[in-house]
N, C-alpha and C positions, 0 to 999 in steps of 0.2 A: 504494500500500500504506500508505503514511503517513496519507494522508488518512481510510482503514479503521479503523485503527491508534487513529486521533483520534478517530472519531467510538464506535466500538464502547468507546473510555475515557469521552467525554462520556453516553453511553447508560447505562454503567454507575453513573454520578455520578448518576444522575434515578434508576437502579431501586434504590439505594442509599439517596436521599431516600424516596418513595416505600415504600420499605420501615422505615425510622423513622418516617414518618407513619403508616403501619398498626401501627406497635408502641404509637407514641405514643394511639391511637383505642383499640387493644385494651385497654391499660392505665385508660384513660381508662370504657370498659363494663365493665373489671373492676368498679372502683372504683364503678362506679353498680350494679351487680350485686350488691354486698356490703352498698350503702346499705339496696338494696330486702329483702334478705334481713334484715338486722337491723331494717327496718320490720314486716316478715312478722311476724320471732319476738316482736315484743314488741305487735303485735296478737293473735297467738294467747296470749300470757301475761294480755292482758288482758280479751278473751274471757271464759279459763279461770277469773279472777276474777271476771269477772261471772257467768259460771255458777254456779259455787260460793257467791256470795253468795245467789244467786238459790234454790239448794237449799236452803241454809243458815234462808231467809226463809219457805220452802215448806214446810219441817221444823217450825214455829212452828204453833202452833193460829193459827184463823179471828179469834178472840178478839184474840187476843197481835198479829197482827199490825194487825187495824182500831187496838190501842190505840199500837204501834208508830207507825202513821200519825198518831193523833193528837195524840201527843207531839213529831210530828214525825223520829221518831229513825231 
């Protein structure tokens, strides 16, 4: 019985590690999950800017914009 006793305490010591190693992993894909997410929003923000500039460019006569080009600006 002792020997049971011993082993089903050493078992629990592994599913104990084992279970901090998955917190530790979890925490760890949180953490790259929030990276990717605030990668996201600030491709969509900037996007939105390019679009918007792009409107903005499109809104311009044919004229306004060749001289835009050639001014460089």
């Amino acid at each position: 019985m002792r020997d049971e006793v011993t082993e089903l305490r050493a078992r629990l010591v592994e599913i104990e590690a084992e279970g901090h190693s998955l917190t530790v992993e979890a925490a760890e894909l949180s953490a790259k999950v929030r990276v990717a997410e605030i990668a996201q929003a600030e491709a969509e923000a900037d996007a939105a800017e390019l679009r918007q500039a792009d409107a903005a460019r499109r809104g311009k006569g044919r004229w306004a914009r060749l001289r835009a080009a050639w001014r460089e600006e």
